[in-house]
C-alpha positions in Angstrom: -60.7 177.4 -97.8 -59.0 179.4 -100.6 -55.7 182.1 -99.3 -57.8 185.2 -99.6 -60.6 183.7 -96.7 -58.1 182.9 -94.6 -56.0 186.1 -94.4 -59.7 187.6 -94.0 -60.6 185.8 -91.3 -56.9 186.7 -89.3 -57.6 190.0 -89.7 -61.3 189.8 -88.2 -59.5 187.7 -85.5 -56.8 190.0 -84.8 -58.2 193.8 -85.3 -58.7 194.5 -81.9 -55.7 192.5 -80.9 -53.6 194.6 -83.0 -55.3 197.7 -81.9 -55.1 197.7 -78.4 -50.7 196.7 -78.7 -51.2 200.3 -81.1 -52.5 201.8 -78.0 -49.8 200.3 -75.9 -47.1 201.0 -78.4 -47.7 204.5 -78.4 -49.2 204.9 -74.4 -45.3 202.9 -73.6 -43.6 205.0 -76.0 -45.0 208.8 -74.4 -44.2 207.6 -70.8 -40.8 206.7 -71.8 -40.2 210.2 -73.8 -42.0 212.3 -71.1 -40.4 210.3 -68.1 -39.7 213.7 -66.7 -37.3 211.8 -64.2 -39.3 208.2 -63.7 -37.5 204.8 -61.6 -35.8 202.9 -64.5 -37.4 200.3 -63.3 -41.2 202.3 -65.2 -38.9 203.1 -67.9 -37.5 200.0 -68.5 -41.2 198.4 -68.1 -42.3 200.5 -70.9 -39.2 199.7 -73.4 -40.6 195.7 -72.6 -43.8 196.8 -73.4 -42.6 198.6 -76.6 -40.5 195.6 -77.5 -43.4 193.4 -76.5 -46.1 195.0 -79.3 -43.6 195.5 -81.9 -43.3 192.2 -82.5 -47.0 191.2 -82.2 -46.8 193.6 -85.1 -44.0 191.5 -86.8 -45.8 188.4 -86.5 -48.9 189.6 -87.7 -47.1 191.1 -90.7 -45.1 187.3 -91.2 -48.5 185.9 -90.7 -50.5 187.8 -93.3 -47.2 187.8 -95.8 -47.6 183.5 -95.6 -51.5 183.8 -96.2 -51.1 186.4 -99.0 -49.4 183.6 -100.9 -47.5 186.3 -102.4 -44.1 185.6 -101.3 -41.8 188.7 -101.9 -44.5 190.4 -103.8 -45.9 191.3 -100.9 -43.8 193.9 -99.7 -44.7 195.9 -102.8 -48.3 194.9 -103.4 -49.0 195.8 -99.6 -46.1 198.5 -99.1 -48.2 200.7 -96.8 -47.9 197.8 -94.3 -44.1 197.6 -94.4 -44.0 201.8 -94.2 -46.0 200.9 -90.8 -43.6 198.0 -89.3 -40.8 199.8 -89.9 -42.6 202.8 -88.5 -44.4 201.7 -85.9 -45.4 205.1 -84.7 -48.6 204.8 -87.3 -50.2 202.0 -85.7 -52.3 203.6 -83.4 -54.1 204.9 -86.6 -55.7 201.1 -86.9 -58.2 203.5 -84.5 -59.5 204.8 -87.3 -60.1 201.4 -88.6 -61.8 200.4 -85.6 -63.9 202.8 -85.7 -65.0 202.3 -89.1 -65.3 198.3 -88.4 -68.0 199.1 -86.2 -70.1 202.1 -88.3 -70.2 198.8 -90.6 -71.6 196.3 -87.9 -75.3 196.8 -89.5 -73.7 196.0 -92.9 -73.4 199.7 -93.9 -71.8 202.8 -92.2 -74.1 204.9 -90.2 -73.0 207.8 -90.7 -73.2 209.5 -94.3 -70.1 210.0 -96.4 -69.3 213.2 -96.0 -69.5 212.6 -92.3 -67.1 209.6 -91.5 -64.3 211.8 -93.6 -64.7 214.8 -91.0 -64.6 212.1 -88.3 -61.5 209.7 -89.8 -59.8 212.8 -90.9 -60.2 214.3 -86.9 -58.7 211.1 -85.6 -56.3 210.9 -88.0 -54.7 214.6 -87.5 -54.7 214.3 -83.7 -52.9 210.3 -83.6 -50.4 212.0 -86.5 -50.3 215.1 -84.0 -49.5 213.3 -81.3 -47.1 210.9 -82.3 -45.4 213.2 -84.9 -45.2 215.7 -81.7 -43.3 212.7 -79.3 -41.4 211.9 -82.6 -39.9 215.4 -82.7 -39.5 216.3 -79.2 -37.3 212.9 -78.6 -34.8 214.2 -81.6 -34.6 217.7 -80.6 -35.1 218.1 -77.1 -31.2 217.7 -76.4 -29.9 218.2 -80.1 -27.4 221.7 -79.8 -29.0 224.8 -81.1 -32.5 223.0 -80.9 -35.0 225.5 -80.5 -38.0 222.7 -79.5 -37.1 222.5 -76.1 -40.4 221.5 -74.2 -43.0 218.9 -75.3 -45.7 222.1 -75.7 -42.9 223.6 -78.3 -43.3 220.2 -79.9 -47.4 220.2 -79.8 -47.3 223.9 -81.1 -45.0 223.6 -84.2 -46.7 219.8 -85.0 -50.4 222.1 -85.1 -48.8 224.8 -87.2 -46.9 222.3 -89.4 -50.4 220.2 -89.9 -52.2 222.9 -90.7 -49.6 223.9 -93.1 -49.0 227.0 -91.2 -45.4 227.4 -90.5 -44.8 230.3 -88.1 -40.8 229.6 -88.0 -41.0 230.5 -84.2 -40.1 226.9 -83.6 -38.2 224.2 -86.1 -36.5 221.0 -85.8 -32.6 221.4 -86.6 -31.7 217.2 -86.7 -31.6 215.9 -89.8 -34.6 213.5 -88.7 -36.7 215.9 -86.9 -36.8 217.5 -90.3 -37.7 213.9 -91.9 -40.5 214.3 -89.8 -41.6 217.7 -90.9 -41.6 216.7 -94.4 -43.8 213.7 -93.6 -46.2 215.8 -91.4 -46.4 218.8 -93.9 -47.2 216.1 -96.7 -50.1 214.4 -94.2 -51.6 218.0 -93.5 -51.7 218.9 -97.2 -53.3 215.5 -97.9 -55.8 215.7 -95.0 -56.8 219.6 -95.3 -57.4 218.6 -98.9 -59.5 215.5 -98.9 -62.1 217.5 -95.6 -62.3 220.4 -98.2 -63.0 218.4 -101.1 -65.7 216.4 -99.2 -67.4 219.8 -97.7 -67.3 221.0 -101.5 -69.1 217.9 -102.4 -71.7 218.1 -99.2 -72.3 221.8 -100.3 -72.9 220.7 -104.1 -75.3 217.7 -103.0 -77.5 220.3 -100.3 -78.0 222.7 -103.6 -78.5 220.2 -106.1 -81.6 218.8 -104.2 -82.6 222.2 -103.1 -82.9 223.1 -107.1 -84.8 219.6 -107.3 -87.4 220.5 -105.0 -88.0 224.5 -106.3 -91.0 224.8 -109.0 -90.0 225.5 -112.3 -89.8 229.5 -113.4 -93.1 230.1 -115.4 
């Protein structure tokens, strides 16, 4: 059995593994930012359950790194991967991957093209929301002249800053809450482009066979 089979075959063994510790990662990491005055005993439960998926993460990454036989290259050729360990705040977006696993389960997605972007783009902006929203609130919540003072503050300027918006009622002031504005204003260009360029192309398929089926002009 050749390297590429093999690291095939982890990843059909480990997909929903690795997305339900996504789930957990991120369900352990909003109870422990929202507490809103929790035992430590909870809170410390959920740092062992942060701990606890992280490095399922880190062995899944070591394990597909050995299969690759890549050896270093592998941090480059898969650098999307190594983005995601050290920020494990994207896993839960293996959803999306989940979800398009099993649209292929008849050996080809049921759902049309134009469809499954409205549908991966959706869960992607409200996981990014969500996460990106948590992300900021932690940073600024207690950060001197921090105008982002409740988790809705946080939801409202991650919706506004997603959709590219910007009212300026609300901004992060930390140095990394602003990290995370650039990352989030980059993923809502990104994502508002790539549903308008597939409703362009819908639109431009529906008139195309629309002129197919009209008689010729005499």
């Amino acid at each position: 059995m050749d390297l590429d089979s093999r690291a095939l075959r982890w990843e059909q063994r480990t997909g929903r593994v690795l997305t339900g510790a996504s789930a957990l990662f991120l369900g352990s990491y909003a109870v422990r930012v929202l507490d809103n005055g929790l035992p430590q005993v909870w809170l410390d439960l959920c740092l062992a359950v942060t701990m606890a998926c992280w490095a399922i993460f880190v062995l899944d990454y070591g394990v597909r790194w050995r299969l690759s036989g890549l050896g270093p290259r592998f941090v480059r050729v898969h650098w999307l991967d190594t983005v995601v360990l050290v920020l494990p705040l994207l896993r839960p977006l293996r959803v999306v991957q989940l979800h398009d696993a099993l649209q292929r389960r008849h050996e080809r997605p049921r759902l049309p093209l134009q469809a499954r972007v409205a549908v991966y783009a959706g869960l992607s902006v409200t996981l990014l929301g969500f996460t990106g929203a948590l992300a900021v609130y932690q940073q600024e919540r207690d950060a001197p002249g921090a105008t982002i003072l409740t988790f809705g503050d946080s939801v409202w300027w991650t919706c506004s800053t997603l959709a590219t918006v910007g009212y300026g009622d609300v901004t992060p002031v930390t140095p990394m809450g602003r990290t995370i504005a650039v990352f989030l204003m980059a993923c809502g260009l990104a994502l508002l482009g790539t549903v308008t360029g597939s409703f362009g192309s819908w639109l431009i398929q529906v008139f195309a066979r629309e002129d197919e089926g009209r008689p010729p002009a005499s």
